[in-house]
C-alpha positions in Angstrom: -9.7 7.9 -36.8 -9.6 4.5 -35.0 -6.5 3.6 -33.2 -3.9 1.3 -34.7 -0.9 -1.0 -33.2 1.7 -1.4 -35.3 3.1 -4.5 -36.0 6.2 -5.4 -34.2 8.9 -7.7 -35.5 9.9 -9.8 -32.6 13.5 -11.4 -32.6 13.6 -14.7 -31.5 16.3 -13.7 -28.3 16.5 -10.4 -26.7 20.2 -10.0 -25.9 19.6 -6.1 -25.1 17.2 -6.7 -22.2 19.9 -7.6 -19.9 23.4 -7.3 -19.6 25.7 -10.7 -20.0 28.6 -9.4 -18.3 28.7 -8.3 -14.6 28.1 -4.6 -14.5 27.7 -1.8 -11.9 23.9 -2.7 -11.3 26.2 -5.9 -9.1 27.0 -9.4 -9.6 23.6 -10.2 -9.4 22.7 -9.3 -12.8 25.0 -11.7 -14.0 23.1 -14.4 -12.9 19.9 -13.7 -14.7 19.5 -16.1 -17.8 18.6 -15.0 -21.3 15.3 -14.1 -22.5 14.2 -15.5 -25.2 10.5 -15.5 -27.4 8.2 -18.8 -26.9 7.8 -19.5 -30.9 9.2 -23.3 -31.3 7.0 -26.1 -30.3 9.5 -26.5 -27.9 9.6 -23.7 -26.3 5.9 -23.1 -26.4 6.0 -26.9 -24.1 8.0 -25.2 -21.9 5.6 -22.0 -21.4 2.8 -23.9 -20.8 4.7 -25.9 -18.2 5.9 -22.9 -16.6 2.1 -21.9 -16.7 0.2 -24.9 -15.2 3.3 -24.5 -12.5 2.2 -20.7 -12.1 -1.4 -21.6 -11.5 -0.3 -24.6 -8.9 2.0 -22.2 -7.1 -0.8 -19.5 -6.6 -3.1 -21.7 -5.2 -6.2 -20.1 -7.0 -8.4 -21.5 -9.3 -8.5 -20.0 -12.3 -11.1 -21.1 -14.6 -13.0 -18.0 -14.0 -10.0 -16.9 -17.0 -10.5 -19.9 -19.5 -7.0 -21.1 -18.0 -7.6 -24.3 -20.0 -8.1 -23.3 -23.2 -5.5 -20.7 -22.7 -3.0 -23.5 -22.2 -4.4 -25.3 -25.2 -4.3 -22.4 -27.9 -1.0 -21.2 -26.7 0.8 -18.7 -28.3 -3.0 -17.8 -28.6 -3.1 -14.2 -28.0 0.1 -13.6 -26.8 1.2 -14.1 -30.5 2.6 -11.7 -32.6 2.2 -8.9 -33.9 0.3 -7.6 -30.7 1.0 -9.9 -28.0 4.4 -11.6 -27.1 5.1 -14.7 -24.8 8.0 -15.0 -23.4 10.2 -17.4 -21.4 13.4 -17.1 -19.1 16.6 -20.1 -19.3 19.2 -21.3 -21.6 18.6 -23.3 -24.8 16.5 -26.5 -23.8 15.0 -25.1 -20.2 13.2 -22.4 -18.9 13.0 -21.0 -15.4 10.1 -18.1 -15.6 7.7 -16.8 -18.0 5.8 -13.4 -18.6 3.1 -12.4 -21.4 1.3 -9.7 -23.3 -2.2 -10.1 -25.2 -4.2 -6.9 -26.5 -6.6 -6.2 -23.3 -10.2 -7.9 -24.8 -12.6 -5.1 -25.3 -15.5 -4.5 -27.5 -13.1 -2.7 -30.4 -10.5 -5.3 -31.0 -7.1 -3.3 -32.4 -6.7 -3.5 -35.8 -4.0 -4.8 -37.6 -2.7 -2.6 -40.3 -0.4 -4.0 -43.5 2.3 -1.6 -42.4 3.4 -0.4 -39.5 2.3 2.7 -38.3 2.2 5.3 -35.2 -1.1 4.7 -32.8 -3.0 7.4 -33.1 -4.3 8.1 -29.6 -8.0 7.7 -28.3 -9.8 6.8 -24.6 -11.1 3.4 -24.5 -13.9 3.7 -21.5 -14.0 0.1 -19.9 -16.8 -0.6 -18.1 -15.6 -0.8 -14.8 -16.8 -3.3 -12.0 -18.3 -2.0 -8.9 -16.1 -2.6 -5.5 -17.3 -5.4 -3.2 -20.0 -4.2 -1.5 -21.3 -1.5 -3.3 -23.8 -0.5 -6.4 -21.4 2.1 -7.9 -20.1 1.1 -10.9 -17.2 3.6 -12.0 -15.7 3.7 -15.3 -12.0 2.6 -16.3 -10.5 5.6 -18.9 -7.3 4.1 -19.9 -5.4 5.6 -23.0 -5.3 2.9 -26.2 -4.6 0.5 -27.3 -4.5 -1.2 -24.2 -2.0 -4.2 -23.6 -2.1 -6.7 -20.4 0.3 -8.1 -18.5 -0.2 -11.8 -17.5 1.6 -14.9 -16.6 4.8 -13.6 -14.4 6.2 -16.7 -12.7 10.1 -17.4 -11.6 10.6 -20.8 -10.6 12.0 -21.0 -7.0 15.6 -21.6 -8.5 16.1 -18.7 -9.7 14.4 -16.5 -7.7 16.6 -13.8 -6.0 18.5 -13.1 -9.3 16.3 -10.5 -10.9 15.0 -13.0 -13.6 11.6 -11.0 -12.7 12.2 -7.8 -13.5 14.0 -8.7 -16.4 10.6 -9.9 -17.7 8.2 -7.6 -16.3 10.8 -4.7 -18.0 11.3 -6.9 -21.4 7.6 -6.8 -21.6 7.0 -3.3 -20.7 9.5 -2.7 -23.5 7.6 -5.0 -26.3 4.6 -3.2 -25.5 6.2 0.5 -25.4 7.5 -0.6 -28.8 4.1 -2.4 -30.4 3.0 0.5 -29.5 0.5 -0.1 -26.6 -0.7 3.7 -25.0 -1.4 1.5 -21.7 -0.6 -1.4 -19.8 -2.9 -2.8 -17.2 -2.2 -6.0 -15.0 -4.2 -7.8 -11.7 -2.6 -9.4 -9.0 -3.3 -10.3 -5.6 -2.9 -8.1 -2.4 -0.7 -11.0 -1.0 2.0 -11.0 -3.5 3.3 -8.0 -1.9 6.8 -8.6 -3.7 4.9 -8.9 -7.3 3.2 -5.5 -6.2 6.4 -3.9 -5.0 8.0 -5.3 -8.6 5.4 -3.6 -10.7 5.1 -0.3 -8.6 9.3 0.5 -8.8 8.1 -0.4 -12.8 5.9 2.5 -12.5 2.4 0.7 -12.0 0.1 2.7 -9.8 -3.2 0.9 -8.7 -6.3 1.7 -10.7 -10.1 0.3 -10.5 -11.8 -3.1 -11.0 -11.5 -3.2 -15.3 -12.9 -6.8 -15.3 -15.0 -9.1 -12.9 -12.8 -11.4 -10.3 -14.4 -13.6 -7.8 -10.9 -13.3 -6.0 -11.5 -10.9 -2.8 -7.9 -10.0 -2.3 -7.2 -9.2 -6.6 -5.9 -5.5 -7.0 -5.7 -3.9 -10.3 -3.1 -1.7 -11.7 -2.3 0.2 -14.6 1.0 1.8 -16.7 0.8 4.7 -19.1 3.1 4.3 -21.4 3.8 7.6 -22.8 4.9 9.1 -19.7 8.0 10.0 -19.1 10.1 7.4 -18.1 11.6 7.5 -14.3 14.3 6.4 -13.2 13.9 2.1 -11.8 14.1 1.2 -8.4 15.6 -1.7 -7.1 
């Protein structure tokens, strides 16, 4: 049988994700503002902001990803029922941003009229050979495969663990669309990015698609693991 998502009803805040109220995790927690899902117009403005601002901040260009037409079809794929776009701030203003879009591959996933349970299968992805060499290995990853894409804190609130609130909100969205996988690049510079996503679990895995960035690094979640316990 082919593999199927279900279909996940988003709600429009996640109040769960985080705690309002200072806890024993620290003060710090306090500070991190509510997460909410990009669907109004409005809010969608303010993701694409937060967006162009990403891609400014990172220095890279990266039209080698369709950036612009990303920006113009937004929600695009990161809309429901198997992707999920979301942004950080109170009512009115956002200060980060984080995403999830079914990983392109030859077999979209399909989208069934009611939810059900994926039923597990290996998606092969033809992987990229490493710089410099004519071997081509092969990327197993479990499906359906989800990717992560987008995180971005503005420097304001940076420090407060507005980050990891989103990288664990989407983890979470994906665990429960049900996603087997979750794969994400990044670069080898953003050591605190890498550091983020490895205490998330993340362990680095091969090339799955073609970069002309020399320093990208590729990593990858299984999401049916057990769960261990977060780092700080």
């Amino acid at each position: 049988m082919r593999c199927q998502a279900r279909a996940w009803q988003v709600p429009d805040t996640l109040p769960d994700t985080v705690p309002d109220t200072v806890s024993d995790t620290g003060a710090r927690m306090a500070l991190i503002p509510p997460l909410r899902v990009a669907r109004e117009a409005h809010d969608v403005e303010l993701a694409r902001a937060l967006f162009r601002e990403y891609a400014a901040w990172l220095g890279v260009d990266l039209c080698f990803q369709g950036f612009e037409d990303e920006l113009a079809a937004l929600p695009g794929k990161y809309a429901p029922p198997l992707g999920l776009l979301l942004i950080a701030g109170p009512p009115g203003d956002a200060v980060g941003c984080a995403a999830l879009r079914p990983l392109p591959s030859p077999s979209p996933l399909p989208q069934p009229p009611e939810p059900q349970p994926p039923e597990p299968r290996s998606i092969h992805v033809p992987g990229i050979p490493e710089r410099g060499s004519s071997v081509v290995p092969e990327v197993a990853f479990s499906g359906p495969v989800g990717e992560v894409k987008r995180l971005y804190v503005q420097p304001r609130a940076r420090g407060t663990g507005t980050g990891r609130a989103l990288a664990q909100a989407i983890v979470d969205a994906a665990r429960a669309i049900g996603y087997r996988t979750l794969c994400l690049d990044t670069l080898e510079r953003m050591t605190e990015a890498r550091a983020l996503y490895e205490s998330l679990g993340f362990s680095r895995c091969a090339r799955y698609y073609d970069s002309p960035l020399d320093d990208a690094v590729y990593y990858s979640l299984d999401l049916h693991a057990p769960e261990r316990p977060m780092t700080p």
